[in-house]
N, C-alpha and C positions, 0 to 999 in steps of 0.2 A: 410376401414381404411388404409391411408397410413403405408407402413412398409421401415425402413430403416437400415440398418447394425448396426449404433448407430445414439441414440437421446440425445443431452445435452442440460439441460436444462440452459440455463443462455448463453451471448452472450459474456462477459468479458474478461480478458485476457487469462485466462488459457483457455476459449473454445475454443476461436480462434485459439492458438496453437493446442488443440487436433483434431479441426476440419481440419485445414490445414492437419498435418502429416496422420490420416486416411485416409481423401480424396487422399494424394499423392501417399501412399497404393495400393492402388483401393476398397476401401469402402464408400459406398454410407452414408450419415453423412446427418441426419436435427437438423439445432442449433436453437432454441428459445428463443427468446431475448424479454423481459417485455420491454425495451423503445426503443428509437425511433432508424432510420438508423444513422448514424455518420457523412452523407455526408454536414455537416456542415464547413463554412472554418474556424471555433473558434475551431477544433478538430486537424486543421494542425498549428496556430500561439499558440507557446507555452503560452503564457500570454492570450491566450481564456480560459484559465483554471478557472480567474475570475468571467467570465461570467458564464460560465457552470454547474460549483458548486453552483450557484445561483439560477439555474433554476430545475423547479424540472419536465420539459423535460428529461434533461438528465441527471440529478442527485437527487438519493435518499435523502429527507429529512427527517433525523432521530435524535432521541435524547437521548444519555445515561442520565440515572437517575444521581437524586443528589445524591452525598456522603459525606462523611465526608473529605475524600482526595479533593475534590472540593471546600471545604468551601460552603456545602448547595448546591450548583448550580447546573441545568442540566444542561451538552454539548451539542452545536451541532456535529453532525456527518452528514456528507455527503458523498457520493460514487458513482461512474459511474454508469449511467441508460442510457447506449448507447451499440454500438458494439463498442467493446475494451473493457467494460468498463471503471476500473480507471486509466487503464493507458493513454486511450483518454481523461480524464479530471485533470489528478494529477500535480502536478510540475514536472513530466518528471524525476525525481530524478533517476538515476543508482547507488544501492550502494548495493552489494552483501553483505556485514558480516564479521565475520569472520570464517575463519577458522573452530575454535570453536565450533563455532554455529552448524554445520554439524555435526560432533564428537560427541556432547553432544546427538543430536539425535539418531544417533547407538547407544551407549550406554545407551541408553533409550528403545533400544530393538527392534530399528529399522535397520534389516537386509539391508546392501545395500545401507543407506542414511548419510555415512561418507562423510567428504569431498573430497576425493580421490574419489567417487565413484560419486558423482554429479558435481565437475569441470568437467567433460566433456559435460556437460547438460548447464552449463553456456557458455562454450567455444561455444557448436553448435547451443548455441541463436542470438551470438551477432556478428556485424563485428564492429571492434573496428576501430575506424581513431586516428593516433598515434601513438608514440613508447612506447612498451609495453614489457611483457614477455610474448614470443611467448606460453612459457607454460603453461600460464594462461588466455592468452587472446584469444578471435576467431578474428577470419579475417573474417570468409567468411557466418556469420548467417544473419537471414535475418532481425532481428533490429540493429538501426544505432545507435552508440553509438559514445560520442565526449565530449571530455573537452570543456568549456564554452570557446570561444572566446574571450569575453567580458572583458577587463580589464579596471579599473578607479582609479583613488587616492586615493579614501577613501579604496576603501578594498585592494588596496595594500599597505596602514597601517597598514589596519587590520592585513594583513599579516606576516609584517616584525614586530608588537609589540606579537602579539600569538608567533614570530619566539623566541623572548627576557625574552617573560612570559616562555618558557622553551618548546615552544609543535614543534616539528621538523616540517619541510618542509617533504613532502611525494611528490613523483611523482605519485606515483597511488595506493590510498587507496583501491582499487580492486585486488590490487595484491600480491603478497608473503603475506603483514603484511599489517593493518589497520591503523598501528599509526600513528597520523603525520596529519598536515593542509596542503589543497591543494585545489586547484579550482574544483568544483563538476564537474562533469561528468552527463551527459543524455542523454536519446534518442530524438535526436533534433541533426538534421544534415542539414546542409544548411538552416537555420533559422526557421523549418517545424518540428514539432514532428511529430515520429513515433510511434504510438500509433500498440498495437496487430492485432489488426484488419488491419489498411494499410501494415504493418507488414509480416501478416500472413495470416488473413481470406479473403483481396479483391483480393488476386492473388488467392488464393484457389479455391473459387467462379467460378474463368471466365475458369479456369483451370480443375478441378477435380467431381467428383458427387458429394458438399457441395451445401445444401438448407439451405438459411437463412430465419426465419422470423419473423420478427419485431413486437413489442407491441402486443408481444403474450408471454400472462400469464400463466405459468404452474401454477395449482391449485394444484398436486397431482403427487406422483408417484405412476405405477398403480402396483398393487402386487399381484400376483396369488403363491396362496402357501407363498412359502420362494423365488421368484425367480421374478424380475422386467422385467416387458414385455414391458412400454411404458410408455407413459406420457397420463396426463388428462391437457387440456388447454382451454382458452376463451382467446379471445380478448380485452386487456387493457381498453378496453372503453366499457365492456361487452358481452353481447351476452350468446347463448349457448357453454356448454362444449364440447369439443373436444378431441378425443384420437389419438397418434399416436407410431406407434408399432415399438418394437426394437427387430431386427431377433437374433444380439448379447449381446451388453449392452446396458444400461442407464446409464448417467454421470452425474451429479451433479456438476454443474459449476458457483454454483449462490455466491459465494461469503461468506466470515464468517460470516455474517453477514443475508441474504436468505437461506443460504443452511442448517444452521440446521432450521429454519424455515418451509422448504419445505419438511424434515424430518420430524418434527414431527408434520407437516397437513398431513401427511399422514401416519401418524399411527405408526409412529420407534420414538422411545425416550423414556423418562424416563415417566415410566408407571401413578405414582400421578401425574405429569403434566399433560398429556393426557387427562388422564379422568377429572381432574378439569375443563378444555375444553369441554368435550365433545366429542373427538376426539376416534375414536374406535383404540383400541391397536390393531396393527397390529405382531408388534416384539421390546420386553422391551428393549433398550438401553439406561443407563443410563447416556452414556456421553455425549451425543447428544445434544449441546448447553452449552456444560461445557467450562470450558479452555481459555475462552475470556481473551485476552491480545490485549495491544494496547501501544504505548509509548504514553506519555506525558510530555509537554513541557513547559515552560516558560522562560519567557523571558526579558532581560534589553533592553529597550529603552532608548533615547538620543536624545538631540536636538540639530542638527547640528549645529556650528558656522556661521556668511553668511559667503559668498564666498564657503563652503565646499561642495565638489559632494555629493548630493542627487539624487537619482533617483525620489522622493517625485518632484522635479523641473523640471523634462525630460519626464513627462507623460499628460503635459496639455498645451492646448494654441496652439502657436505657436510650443513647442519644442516636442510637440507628433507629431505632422503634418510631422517632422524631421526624429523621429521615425519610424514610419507607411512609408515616403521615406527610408530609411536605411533598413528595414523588407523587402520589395518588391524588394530591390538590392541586398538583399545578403547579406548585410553588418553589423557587429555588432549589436543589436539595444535592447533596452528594453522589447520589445515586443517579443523577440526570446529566452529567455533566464528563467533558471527555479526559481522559488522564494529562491534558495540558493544558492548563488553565489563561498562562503569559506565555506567548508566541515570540521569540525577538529577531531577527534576522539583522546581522552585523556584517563588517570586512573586519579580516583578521589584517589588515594594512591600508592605513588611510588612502594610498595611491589605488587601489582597486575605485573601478567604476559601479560597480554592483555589491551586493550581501555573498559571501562566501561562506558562513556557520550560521547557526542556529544554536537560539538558548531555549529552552524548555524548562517551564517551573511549576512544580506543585508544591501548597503547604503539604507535602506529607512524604513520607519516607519508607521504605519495603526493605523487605528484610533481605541480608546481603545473602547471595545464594539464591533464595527462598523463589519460590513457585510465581505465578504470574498474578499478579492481584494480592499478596501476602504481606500485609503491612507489620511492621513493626510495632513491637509494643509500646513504645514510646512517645511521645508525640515529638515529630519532623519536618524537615523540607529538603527538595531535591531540586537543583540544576542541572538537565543535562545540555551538553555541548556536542554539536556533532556539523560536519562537514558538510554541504550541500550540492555539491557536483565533486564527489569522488571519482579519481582516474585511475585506482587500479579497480580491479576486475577477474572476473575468475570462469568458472564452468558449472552446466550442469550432463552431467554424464547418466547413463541406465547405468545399475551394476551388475544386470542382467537381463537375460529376455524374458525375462517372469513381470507381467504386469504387480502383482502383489507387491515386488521388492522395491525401496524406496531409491531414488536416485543416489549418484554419488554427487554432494554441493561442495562447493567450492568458492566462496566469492574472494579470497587472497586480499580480508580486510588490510587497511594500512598498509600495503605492500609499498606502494608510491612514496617517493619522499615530501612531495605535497600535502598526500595525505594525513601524513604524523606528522608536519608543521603546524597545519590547519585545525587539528585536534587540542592540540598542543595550544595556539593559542588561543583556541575556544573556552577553553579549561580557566585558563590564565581570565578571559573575561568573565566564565561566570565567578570566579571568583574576587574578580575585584567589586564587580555587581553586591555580593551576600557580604562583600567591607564595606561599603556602603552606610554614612551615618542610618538610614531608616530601617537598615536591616540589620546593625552589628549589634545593637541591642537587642535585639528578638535572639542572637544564635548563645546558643552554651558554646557548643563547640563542633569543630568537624569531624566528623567520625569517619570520610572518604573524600580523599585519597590520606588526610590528618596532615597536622601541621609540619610534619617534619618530610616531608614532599614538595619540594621545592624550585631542583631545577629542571632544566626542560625534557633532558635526560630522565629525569625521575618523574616528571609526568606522563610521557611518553611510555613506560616501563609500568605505570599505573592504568593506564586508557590500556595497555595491552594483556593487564592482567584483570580489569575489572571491567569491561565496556563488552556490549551487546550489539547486536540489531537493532535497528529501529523497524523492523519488519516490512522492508520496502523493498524486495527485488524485483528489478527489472533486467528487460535489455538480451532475453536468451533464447529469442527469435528475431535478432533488431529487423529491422527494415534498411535499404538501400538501392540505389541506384543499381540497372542492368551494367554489368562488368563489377560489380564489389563481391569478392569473392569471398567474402564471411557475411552478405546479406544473404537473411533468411526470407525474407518477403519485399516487394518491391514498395513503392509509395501508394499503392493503393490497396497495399496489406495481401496480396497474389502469395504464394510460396512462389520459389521464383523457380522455371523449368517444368510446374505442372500447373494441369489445370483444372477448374473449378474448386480453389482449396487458398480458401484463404484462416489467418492466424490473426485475430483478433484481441489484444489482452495488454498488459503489459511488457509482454514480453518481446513488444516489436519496438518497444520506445530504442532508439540509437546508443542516447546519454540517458543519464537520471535527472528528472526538474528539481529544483532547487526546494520542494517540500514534498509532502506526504502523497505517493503516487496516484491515489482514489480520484483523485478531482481527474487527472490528467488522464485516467484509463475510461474513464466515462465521457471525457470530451472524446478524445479516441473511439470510444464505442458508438458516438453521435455521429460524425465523419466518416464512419464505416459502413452504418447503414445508408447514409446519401450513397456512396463508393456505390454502396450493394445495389440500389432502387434504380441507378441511375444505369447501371450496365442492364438490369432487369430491363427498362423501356426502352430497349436499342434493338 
């Protein structure tokens, strides 16, 4: 049996990061990654992200249940089945949170995970291109971070009528304060996403003792006693099981979505689940797939006036050919740039202290239903609106003891009555945003939710029959203080009751940060290996 210093199961962002900093250490690290290598060129052109989420190569195809917040319907959910994972396949989105969001975690009894105490963990992720505040920003990490180059007419309407509907200009909603519209930010530098893995894991590799490998299925983690010695694997396309031995820990890197999953196939979780499986109880933990949160989204469409900039017009023909030249020079191009072009963070009530939604805008419009990346024929724009610290909350369950079969999801969007206010007047802002004198001439007309959609009631009833994911679970491994009896791992990411087994991913976050979770599961992953290095020298 192979043995190595540490074994993480899952290949995604946060392993990447813990694999790198170990290895840089001098500890010998094997990561195990369920799909395939990454060495795809649709993992470096930021708009391969259409592709990729399609493909269930290298993206999970999964489905939250119907609920009543859906109006009936299951979601799709999709998420990286590559090295990086989702940050190799997401819209590259860099949005940290706020503040808040940190704070609220400490006092949730988590020693250590204030904001003050994790900005440094953001700052030694990132090298920022820009001007910034040096005290908030890195210079010198080794993901590449950069305001969108990208500017056009229609969303420098957008701009200047969000400027008039009341929401400020922000130069960098990363930093001090969140408030305020401003051009997104991503990891996409010289027209190439930097995804964890180019990142962090392919220098690590040629550099340090990290073993990666590929379309290699962890079944189990393997457990002697109270104490995790290694993993049990096969190969994605079958075969016999496979062990491999961890001299120090085991890491749990699969994502909120896998990692209570692979939890409780092997025996940690809430003990009536288990055994309605099948699954022999190893160690009762009953939060173990609890805590699932995710944002959800919906959205105004609009059909552009002719003559108005679409990007709906810039992706086919003749003017992709343009494109695809522009991409390969360096130069602006549609193909380089993340599906959110104006970033806006608002209060749905002047009396709030902080941003509570989110606007999201592209000139361009997909087709209603229609697959992921599937533009309509026509030339468009889209606003969506979505809630930034959602309070309901759902599950993720096995639906068997069969590694193969996919979980049962549950996130119980809009359950909350906050949550469908919040939506509700999201909606209400972007739309007063696209009334806007610099934008009401650019629209024909709205073709979602249309004009006869009008009261709250009827928007609410529309977010519920037409709104998605914004593909951001967290939260279904949280973290918590010794005595929280639904904490999955302690403040220093431990499972709680065993030992050598720690859960590193998103899935340990408490709440959801107020944006797009990538930033936040990388700082998390920075913090983890200090956590790891430091009990290593003792």
């Amino acid at each position: 049996m192979e043995t190595y210093d540490y074994v993480i199961a899952g290949g995604g962002t946060a392993a990447c990061i813990l694999a790198a900093r170990l290895g840089e250490a001098g500890h010998s690290v094997c990561l195990l990654e369920a799909g395939r290598d990454d060495n795809t060129v649709w993992t470096r052109i930021p708009a391969g992200f259409t592709r990729l989420l399609r493909n269930p190569a290298y993206a999970w195809q999964l489905t939250y249940e119907a609920s009543q917040g859906t109006g009936g319907r299951a979601v799709p959910l999709v998420h990286g089945r590559t090295l990086g994972g989702s940050s190799a396949v997401n819209g590259a989105v860099i949005s940290r949170g706020q503040a808040f969001d940190y704070d609220e975690w400490a006092e949730l009894g988590n020693s250590g995970w204030g904001y003050a105490d994790v900005l440094p963990y953001f700052k030694r992720n990132e090298h920022f291109f820009g001007s910034a505040d040096e005290g908030i920003r890195g210079r010198n990490g080794p993901l590449r971070v950069e305001e969108t180059h990208w500017r056009d007419p229609t969303s420098e309407a957008f701009l200047a009528s969000a400027v008039q509907a009341g929401i400020p200009l922000t130069a960098d909603y990363n930093g001090a304060q969140q408030d305020g519209i401003g051009w997104t930010q991503s990891n996409i530098h010289r027209n190439r996403r930097w995804s964890a893995a180019h990142a962090y894991l392919h220098p690590a590799r040629k550099r340090f003792s990290v073993r990666v490998l590929t379309e290699a299925l962890v079944t189990r983690i393997v457990i002697e006693g109270k104490r995790a010695t290694g993993l049990a694997w096969r190969s994605a396309t079958g075969g016999a099981e496979r062990r491999i031995a961890a001299r120090r820990e085991v890491l749990v890197c699969a994502g909120t979505i896998h990692s209570p999953k692979l939890l409780q196939l092997s025996g940690i979780g809430p003990e009536n689940l288990l055994r309605k499986h099948g699954v022999p109880l190893l160690h009762d933990l009953e939060g173990v797939g609890e805590n699932l949160r995710d944002h959800y989204v919906a959205r105004i469409v609009a059909r552009a006036r002719t003559g108005v900039y679409s990007i709906n017009s810039q992706v086919k023909g003749m003017a992709l050919l343009k494109q695809i030249a522009a991409w390969a020079l360096g130069h602006p191009s549609a193909l380089s740039i993340s599906p959110i072009l104006l970033y806006g963070f608002w209060k749905s009530r002047p009396d709030l202290l902080s941003p509570d939604f989110a606007l999201s805008f592209m000139p361009v419009s997909s087709m209603p239903g229609g697959r992921i990346g599937e533009l309509d024929t026509e030339p468009g724009l889209s606003c969506g609106a979505w809630q930034l610290r959602p309070r309901s909350k759902g599950f993720v369950h096995i639906r068997s003891n069969r590694i193969e079969d996919p979980p049962i999801l549950q996130p119980h969007f809009l359950d909350h009555p906050e949550d469908q206010r919040v939506i509700v007047e999201g909606l209400k802002w972007a739309r007063k945003v696209l009334a806007g004198a610099p934008m009401r001439e650019r629209i024909q007309a709205e073709l979602l939710p249309g004009g006869g959609v009008l009261s709250d009631d009827e928007i609410l009833d529309y977010a519920r029959a037409y709104g998605s994911t914004c593909y951001h679970p967290v939260g279904s491994c949280r973290m918590g203080p010794s005595g929280d009896p639904l904490a999955v791992v302690d403040p220093s990411l431990r499972v709680q009751g065993l030992q050598s087994l720690r859960v590193v991913d998103a899935s340990v976050m408490p709440t959801i940060p107020s944006g797009n979770p990538c930033a936040a599961t990388m700082m998390i992953a920075e913090k983890a290996a200090d956590l790891l290095l430091a009990d290593a020298s003792r």
